[in-house]
N, CA, C and O atoms as a CHARMM CRD file, in Angstrom:
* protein
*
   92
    1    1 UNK  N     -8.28900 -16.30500   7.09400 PROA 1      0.00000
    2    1 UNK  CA    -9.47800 -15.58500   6.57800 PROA 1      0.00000
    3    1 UNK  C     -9.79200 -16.04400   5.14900 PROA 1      0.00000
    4    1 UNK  O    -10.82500 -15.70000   4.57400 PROA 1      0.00000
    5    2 UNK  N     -8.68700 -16.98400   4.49400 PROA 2      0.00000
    6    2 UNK  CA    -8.87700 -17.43900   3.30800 PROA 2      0.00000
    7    2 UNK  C    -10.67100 -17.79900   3.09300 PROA 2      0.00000
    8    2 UNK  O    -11.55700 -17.44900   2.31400 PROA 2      0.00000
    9    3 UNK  N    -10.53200 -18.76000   4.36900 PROA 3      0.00000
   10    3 UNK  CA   -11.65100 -19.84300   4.10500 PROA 3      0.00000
   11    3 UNK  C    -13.18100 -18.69600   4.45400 PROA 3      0.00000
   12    3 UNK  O    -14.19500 -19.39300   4.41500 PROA 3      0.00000
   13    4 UNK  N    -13.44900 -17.48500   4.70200 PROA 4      0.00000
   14    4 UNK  CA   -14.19800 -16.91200   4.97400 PROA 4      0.00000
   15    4 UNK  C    -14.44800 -16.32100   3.34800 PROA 4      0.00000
   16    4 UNK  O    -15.56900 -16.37000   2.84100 PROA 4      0.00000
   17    5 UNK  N    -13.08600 -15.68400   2.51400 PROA 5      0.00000
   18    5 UNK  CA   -13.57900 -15.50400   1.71900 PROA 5      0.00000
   19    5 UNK  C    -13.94600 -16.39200   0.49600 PROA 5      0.00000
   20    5 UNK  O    -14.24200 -15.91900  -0.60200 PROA 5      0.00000
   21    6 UNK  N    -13.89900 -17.81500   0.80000 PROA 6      0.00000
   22    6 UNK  CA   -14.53800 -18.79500  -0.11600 PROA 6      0.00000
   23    6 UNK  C    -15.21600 -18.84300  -0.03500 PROA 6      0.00000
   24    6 UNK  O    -15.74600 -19.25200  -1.06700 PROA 6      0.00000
   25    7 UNK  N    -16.26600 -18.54700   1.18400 PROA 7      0.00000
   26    7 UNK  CA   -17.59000 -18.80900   1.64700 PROA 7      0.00000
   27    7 UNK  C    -18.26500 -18.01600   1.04200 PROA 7      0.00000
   28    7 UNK  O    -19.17100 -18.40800   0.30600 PROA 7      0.00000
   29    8 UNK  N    -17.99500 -16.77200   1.20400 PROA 8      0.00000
   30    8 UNK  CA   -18.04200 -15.16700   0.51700 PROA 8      0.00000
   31    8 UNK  C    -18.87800 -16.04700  -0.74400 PROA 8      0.00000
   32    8 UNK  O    -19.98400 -16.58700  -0.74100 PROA 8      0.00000
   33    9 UNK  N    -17.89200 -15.93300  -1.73000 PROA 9      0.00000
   34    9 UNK  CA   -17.82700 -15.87100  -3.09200 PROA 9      0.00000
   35    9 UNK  C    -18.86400 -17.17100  -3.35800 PROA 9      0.00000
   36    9 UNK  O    -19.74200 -16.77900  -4.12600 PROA 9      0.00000
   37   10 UNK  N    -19.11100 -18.87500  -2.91500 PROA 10     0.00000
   38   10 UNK  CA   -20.14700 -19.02700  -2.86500 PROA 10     0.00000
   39   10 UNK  C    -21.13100 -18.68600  -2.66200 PROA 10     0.00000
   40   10 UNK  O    -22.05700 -19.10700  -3.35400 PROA 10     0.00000
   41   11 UNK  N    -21.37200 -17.71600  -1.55600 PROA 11     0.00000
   42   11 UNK  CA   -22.78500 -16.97700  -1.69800 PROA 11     0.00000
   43   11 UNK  C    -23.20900 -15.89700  -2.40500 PROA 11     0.00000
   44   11 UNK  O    -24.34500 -15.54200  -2.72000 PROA 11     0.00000
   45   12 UNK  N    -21.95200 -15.34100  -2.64800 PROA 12     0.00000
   46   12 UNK  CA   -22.14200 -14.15200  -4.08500 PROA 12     0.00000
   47   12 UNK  C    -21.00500 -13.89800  -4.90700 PROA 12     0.00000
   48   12 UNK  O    -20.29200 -12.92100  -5.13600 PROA 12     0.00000
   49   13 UNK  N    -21.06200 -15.08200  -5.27600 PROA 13     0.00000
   50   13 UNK  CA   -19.86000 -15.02500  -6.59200 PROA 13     0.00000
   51   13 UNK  C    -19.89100 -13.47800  -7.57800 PROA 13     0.00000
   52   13 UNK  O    -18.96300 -13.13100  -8.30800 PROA 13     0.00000
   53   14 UNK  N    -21.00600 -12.81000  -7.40700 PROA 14     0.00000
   54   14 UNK  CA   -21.19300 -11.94900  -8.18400 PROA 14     0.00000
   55   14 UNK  C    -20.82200 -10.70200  -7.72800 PROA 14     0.00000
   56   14 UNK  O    -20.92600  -9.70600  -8.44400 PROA 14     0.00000
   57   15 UNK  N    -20.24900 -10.65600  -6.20300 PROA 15     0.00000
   58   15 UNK  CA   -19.48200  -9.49100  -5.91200 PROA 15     0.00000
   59   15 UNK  C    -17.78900 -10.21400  -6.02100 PROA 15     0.00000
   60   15 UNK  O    -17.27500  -9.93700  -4.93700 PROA 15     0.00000
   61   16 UNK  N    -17.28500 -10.60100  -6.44200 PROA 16     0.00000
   62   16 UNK  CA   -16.18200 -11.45500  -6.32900 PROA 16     0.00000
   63   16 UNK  C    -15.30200 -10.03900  -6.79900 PROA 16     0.00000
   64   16 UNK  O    -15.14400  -9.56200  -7.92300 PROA 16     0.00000
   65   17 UNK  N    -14.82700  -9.60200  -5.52600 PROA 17     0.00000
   66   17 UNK  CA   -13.77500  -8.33400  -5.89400 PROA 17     0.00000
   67   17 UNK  C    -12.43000  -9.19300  -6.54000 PROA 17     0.00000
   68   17 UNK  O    -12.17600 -10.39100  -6.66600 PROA 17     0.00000
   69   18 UNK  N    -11.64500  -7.80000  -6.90800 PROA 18     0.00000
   70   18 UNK  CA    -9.81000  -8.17700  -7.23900 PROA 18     0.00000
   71   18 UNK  C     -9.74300  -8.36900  -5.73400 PROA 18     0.00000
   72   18 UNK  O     -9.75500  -9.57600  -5.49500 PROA 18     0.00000
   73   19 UNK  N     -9.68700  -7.73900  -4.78400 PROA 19     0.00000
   74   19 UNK  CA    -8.74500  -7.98600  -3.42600 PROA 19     0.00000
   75   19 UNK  C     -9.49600  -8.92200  -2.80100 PROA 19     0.00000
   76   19 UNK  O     -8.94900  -9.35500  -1.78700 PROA 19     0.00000
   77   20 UNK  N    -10.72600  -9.46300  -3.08600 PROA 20     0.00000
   78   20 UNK  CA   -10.66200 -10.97000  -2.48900 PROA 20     0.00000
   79   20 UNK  C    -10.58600 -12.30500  -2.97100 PROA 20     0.00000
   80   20 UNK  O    -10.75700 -13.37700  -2.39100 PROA 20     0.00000
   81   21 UNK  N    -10.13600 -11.87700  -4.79600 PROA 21     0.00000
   82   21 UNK  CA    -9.70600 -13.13000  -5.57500 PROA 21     0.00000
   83   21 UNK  C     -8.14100 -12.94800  -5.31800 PROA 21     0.00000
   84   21 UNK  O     -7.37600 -13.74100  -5.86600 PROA 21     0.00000
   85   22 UNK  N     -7.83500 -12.32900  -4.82500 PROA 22     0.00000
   86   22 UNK  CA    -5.91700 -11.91600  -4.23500 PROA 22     0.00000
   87   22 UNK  C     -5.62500 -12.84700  -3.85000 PROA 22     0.00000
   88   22 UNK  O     -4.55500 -13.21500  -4.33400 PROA 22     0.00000
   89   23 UNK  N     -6.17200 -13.71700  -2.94300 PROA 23     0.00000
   90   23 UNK  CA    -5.91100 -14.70200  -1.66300 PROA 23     0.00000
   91   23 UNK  C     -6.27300 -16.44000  -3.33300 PROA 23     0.00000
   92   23 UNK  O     -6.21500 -17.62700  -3.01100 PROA 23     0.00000
């Protein structure tokens, strides 16, 4: 699920929680 939340954070780096900068 790593790679889902990289994807995440490219498209909104600006919600970039603590528990999905964890990973």
């Amino acid at each position: 699920m790593a790679e889902e939340g990289v994807h995440d954070w490219a498209i909104c780096p600006v919600l970039r929680i603590p528990e999905e900068v964890d990973d």
